[in-house]
matplotlib code that plots the C-alpha trace (Angstrom):
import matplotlib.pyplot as plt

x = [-17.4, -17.7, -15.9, -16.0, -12.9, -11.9, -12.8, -16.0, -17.8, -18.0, -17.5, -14.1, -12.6, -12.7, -8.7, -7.5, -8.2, -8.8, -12.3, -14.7, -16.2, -11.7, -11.6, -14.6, -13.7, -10.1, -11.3, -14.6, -13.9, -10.0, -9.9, -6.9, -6.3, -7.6, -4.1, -2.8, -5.2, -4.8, -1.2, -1.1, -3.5, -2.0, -5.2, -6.1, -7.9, -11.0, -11.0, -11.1, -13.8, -16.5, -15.4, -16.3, -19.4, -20.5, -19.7, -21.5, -24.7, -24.6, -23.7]
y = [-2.1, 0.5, 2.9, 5.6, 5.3, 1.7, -1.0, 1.1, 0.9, -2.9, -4.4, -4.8, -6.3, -3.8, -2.1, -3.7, -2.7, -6.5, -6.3, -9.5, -10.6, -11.1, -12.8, -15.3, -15.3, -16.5, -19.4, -20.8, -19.9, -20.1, -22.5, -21.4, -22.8, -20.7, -20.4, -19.6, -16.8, -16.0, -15.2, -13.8, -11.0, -10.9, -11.8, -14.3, -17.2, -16.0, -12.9, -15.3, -17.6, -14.6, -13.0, -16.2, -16.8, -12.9, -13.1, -16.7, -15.3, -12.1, -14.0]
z = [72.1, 69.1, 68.1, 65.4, 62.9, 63.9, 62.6, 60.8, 63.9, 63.7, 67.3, 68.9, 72.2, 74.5, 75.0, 71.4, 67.4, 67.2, 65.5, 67.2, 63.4, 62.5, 65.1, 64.3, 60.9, 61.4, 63.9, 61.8, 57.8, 58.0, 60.1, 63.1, 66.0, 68.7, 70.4, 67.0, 67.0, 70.5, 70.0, 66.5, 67.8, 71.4, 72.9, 75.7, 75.5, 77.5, 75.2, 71.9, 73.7, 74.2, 70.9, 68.6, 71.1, 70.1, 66.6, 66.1, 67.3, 65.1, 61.9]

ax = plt.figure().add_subplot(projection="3d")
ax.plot(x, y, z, "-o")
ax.set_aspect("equal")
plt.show()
């Protein structure tokens, strides 16, 4: 999902500010555990799972 004014238009999970490329930067080039992520951002796992599978076909 997109939205003007958040995240400058760059895709988020749908009902959160989390932005989907954070989220697949924090798990491949930082290097977090994906329950570390999961909770730091207050998502679930299923959420982080289709959010790194987006955001490692668009990069």
């Amino acid at each position: 999902m997109k939205t003007p004014d958040v995240h400058h238009e760059e895709p988020r999970l749908e009902g959160t500010r989390v932005g989907v490329l954070q989220v697949g930067e924090l798990v491949r080039e930082r290097e977090w555990e994906r329950d570390d992520v999961a909770d730091q951002l207050d998502l679930d796992i299923a959420q982080l799972i289709r959010s790194c599978a987006w955001s490692s076909r668009s990069s």
